[in-house]
ROVEXFI-780741 format. One record per residue (C-alpha): x, y, z; chain. Coordinates in Angstrom, 3 decimals, decimal comma, padded with zeros to 6 digits, always signed. Example, Ala and Ser with C-alpha at 12.3 -4.5 7.8 and 13.67 -1.06 7.14 Angstrom:
REM ROVEXFI-780741
+----------+----------+----------+-------+
|       px |       py |       pz | chain |
+----------+----------+----------+-------+
| +012,300 | -004,500 | +007,800 |     A |
| +013,670 | -001,060 | +007,140 |     A |
+----------+----------+----------+-------+
END
This chain:
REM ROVEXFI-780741
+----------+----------+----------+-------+
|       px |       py |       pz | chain |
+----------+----------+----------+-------+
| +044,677 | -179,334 | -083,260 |     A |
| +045,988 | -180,373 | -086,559 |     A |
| +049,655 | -182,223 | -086,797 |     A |
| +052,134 | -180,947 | -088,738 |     A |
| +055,793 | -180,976 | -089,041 |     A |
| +058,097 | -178,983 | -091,326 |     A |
| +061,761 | -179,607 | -092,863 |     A |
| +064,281 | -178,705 | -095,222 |     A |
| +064,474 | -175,476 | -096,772 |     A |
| +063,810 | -173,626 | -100,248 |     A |
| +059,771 | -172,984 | -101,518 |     A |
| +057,616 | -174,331 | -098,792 |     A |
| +055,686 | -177,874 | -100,475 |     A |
| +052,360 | -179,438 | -098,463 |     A |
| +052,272 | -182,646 | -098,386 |     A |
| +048,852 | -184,829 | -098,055 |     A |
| +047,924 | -188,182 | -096,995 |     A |
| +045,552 | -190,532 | -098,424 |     A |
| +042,566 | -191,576 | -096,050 |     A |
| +044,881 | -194,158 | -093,899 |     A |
| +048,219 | -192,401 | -094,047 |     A |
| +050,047 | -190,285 | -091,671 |     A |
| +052,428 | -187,817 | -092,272 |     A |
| +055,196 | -190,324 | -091,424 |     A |
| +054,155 | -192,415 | -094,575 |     A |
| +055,566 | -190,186 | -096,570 |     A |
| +059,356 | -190,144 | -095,399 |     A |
| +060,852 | -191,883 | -098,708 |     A |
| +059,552 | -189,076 | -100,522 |     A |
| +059,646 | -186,127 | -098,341 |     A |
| +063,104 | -186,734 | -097,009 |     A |
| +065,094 | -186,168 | -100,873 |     A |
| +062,381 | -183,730 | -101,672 |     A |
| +063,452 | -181,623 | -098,170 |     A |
| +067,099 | -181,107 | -099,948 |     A |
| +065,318 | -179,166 | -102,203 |     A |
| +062,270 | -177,441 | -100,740 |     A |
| +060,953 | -176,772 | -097,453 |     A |
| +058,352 | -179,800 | -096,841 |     A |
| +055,158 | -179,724 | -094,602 |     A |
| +053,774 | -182,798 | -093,739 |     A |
| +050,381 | -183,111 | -091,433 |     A |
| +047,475 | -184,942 | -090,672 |     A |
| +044,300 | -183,963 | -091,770 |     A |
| +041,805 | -184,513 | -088,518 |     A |
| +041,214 | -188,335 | -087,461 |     A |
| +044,580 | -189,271 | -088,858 |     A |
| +046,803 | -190,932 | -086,634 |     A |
| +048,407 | -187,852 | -085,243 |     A |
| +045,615 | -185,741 | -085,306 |     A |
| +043,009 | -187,518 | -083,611 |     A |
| +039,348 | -187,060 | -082,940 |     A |
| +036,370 | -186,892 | -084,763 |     A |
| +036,828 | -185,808 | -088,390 |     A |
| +034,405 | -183,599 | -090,333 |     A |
| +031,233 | -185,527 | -091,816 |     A |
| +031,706 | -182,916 | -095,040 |     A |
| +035,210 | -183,562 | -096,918 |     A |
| +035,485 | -179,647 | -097,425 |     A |
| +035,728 | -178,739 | -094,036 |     A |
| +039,496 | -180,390 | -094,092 |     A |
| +040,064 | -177,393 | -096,464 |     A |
| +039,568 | -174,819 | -093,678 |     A |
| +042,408 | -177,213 | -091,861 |     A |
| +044,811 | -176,596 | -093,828 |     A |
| +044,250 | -173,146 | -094,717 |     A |
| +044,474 | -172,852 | -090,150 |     A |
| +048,496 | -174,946 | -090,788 |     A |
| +049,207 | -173,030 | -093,154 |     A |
| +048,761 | -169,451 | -091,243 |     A |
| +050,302 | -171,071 | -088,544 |     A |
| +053,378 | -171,782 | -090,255 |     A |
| +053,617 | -168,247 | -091,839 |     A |
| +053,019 | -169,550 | -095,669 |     A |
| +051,016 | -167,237 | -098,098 |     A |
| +051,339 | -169,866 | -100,613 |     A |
| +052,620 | -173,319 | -101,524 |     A |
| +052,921 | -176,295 | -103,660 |     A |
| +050,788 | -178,844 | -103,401 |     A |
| +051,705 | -182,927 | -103,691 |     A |
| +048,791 | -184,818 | -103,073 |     A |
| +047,624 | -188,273 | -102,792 |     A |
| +044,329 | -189,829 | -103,206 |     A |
| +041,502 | -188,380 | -100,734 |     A |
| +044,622 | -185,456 | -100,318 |     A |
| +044,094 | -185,644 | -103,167 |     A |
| +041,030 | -184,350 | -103,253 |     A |
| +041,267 | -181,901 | -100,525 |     A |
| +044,373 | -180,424 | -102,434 |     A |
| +042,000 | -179,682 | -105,786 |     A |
| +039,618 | -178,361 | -103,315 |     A |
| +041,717 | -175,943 | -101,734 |     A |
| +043,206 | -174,743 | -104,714 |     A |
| +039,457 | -174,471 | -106,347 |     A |
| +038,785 | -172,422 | -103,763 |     A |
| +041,985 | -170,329 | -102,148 |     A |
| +043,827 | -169,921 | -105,363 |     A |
| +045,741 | -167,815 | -104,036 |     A |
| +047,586 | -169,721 | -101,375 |     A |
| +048,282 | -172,465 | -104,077 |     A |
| +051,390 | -172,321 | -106,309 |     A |
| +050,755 | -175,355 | -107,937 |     A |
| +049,152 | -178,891 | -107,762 |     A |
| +050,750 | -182,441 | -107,932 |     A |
| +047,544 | -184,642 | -107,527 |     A |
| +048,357 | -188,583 | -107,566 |     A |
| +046,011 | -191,388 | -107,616 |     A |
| +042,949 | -189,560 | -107,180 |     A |
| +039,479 | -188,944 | -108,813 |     A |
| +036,999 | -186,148 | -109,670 |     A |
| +034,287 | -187,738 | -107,644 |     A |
| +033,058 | -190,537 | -106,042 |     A |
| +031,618 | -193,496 | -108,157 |     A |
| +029,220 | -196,773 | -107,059 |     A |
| +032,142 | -198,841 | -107,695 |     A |
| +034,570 | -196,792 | -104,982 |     A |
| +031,660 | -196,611 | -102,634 |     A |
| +031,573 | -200,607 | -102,297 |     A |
| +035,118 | -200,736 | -102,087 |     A |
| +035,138 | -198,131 | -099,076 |     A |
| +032,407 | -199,991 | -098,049 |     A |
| +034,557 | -203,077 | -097,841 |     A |
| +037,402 | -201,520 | -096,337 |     A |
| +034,345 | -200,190 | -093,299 |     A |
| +033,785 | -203,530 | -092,966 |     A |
| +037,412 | -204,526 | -092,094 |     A |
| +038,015 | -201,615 | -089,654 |     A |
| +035,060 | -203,346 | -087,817 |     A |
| +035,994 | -206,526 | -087,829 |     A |
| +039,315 | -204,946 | -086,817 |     A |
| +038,339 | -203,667 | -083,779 |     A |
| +035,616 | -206,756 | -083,109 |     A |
| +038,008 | -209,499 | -083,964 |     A |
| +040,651 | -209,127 | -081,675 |     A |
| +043,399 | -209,413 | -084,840 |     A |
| +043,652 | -205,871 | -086,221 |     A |
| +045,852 | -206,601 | -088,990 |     A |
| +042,332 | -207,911 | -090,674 |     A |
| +042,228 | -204,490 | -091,823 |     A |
| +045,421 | -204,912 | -093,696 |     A |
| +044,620 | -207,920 | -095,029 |     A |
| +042,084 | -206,113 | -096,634 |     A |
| +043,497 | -203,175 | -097,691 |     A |
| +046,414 | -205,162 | -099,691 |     A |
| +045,250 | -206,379 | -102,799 |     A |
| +043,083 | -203,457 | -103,694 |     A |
| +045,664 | -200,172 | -102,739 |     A |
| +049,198 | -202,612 | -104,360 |     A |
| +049,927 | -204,048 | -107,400 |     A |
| +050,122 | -207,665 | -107,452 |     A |
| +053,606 | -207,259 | -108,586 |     A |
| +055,001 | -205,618 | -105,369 |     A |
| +053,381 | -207,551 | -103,126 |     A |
| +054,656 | -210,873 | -104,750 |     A |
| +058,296 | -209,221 | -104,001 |     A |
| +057,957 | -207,884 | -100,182 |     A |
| +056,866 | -210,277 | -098,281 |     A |
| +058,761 | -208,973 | -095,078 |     A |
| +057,843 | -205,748 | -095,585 |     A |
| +054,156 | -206,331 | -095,771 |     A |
| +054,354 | -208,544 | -092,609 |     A |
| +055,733 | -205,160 | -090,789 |     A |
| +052,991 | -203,184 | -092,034 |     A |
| +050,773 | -205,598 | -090,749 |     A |
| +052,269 | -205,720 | -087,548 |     A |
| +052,003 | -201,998 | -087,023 |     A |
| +048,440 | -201,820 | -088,306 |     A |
| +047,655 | -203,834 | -085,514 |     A |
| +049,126 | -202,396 | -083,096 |     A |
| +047,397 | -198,878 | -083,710 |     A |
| +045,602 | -197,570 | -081,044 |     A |
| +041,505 | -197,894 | -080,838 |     A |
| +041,111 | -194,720 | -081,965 |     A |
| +042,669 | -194,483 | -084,840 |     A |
| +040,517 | -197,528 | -086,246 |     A |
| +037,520 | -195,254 | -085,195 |     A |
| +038,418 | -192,654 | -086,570 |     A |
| +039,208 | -194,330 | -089,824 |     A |
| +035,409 | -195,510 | -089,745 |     A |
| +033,989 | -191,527 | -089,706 |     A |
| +037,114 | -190,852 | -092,543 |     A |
| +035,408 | -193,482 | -094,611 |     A |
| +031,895 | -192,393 | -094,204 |     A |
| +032,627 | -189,155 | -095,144 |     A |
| +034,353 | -189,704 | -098,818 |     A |
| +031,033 | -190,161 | -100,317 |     A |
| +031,155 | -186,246 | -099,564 |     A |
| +032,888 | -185,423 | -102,188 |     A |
| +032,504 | -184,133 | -105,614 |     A |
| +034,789 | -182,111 | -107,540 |     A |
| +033,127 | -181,967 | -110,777 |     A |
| +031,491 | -178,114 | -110,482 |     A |
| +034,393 | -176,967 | -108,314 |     A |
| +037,284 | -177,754 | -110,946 |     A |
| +037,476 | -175,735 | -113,331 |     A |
| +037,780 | -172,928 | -110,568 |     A |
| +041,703 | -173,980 | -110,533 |     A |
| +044,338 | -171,852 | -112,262 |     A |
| +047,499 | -172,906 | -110,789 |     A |
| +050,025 | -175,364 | -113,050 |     A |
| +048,338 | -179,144 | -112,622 |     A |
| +049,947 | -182,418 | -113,269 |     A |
| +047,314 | -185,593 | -112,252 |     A |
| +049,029 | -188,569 | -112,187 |     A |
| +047,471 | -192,137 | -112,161 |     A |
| +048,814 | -195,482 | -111,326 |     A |
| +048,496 | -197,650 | -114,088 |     A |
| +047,679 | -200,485 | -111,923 |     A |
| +045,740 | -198,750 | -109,457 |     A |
| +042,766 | -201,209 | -107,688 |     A |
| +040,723 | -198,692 | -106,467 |     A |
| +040,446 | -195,366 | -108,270 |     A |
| +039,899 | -196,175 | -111,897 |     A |
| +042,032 | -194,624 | -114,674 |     A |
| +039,053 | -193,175 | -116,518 |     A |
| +038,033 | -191,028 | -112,908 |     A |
| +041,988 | -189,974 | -112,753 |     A |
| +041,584 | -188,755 | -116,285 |     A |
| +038,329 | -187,233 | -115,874 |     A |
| +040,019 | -184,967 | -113,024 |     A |
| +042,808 | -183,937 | -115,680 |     A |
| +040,192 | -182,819 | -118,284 |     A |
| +038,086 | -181,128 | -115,678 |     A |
| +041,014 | -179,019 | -114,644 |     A |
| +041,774 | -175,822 | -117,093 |     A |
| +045,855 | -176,566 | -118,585 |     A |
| +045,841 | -179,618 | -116,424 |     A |
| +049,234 | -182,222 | -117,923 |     A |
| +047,705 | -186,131 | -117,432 |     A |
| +050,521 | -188,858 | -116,654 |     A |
| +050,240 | -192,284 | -115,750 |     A |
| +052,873 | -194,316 | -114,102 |     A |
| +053,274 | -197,562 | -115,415 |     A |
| +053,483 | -200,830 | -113,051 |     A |
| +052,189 | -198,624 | -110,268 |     A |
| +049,229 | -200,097 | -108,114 |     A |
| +047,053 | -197,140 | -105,926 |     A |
| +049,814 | -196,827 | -102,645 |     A |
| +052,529 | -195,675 | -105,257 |     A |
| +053,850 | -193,298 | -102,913 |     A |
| +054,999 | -197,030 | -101,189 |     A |
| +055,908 | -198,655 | -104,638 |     A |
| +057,589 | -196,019 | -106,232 |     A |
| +059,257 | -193,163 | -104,097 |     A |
| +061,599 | -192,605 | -106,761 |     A |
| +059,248 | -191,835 | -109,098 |     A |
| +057,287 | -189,554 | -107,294 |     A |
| +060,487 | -187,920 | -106,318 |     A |
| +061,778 | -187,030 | -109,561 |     A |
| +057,923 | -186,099 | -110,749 |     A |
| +057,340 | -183,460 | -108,133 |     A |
| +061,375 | -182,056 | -109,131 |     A |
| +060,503 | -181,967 | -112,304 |     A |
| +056,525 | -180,308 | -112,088 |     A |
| +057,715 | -178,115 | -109,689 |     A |
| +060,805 | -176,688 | -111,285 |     A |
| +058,516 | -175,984 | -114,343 |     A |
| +056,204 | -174,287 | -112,052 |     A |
| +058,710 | -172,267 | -111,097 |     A |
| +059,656 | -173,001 | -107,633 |     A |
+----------+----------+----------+-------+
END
């Protein structure tokens, strides 16, 4: 069973999550963009809120979604995304363009390079040592200087503390669940499914972004038929954390030219 939660009211928007996220993470976003649209948040399967063993192929989240989405009574929707959503977004409007208005894709890539594979690599290694270490917050020290910029994490000190605290205190499965998440993004490759998308695009990259590199960002605008490119400045790769604002006033402004 797939988690999902819906609020607001207006054009129904799908929200979803990076490869450690859960639909809460997205609350300083979805919360202003519920006064204006009708928001659906879930968890693709071995998120936090939808555990259990997640699909070894990345595509089989598609068929997920497409399950939520019949659930919930939506033909069609808008699509914000964020990195590995982000790829499951560009594959479900590749491939049900019909049930996608329009795509907001941020911080992702059009495939998986050497380079990200030893960084998810790394991050395996820290879910391990996680779970064999007996301080699971390892994992976030991992995870911080690669998804922020150096910037914000200079500046919220407190706030990374909490996050640390409630990384550890996630349940066992979630950590192995991560594990199977992160051996199954070498799955992907967008590259011959791309230019299969016909709804309105905007990818966005984070200028300071430590794990997908700008050039794969760009790459996954050119590959995309129409697709606008836009990189936010001072933004490391978790810039739905660093700059709900932004993203806020992005998605308004795509969608309403999209016309929501």
């Amino acid at each position: 069973m797939i988690y999902s939660a819906v609020e607001g009211s207006g054009p129904p928007l799908l929200l979803l999550n990076g490869i450690a996220m859960s639909a809460p993470s997205w609350q300083p976003v979805a919360g202003p963009l519920a006064e204006h649209l009708t928001v659906i948040r879930c968890d693709l399967r071995g998120q936090l809120l939808s555990p259990g063993s997640p699909p070894a192929d990345v595509t089989e989240h598609v068929g997920d979604v497409i399950e939520v989405l019949d659930e919930l009574g939506h033909d069609s929707v808008h699509i914000l995304a964020t990195s590995f959503g982000g790829a499951v977004g560009a594959l479900l409007a590749a491939r049900h363009p019909d049930r996608v208005r329009s795509l907001l894709s941020i911080a992702s890539a059009d495939g998986f390079t050497d380079v990200m594979a030893n960084e998810v690599a790394r991050w395996r290694d820290g879910v391990v040592r996680s779970l064999d270490g007996g301080d699971r917050g390892v994992l976030s020290d991992v995870l911080e200087p690669v998804v922020y910029s150096e910037a914000w994490v200079a500046v919220h000190r407190e706030e990374r503390a909490v996050r640390r605290q409630q990384i550890a205190a996630l349940p066992t499965q979630w950590f192995q669940d991560l594990i199977e998440l992160l051996d199954s993004a070498e799955s992907f490759s967008l590259r011959d499914e791309l230019g299969a998308i016909r709804c309105p695009t905007l990818i966005v990259a984070a200028e300071l972004d430590g794990f997908i590199p700008l050039a794969r960002c760009r790459a996954l605008a050119e590959a995309i038929p129409g697709a606008e490119f836009r990189v936010i400045k001072g933004a490391g790769h978790a810039v739905v954390v660093e700059q709900p604002e932004t993203i806020v006033n992005l998605a308004l402004e795509f969608f309403q030219q999209s016309s929501i």
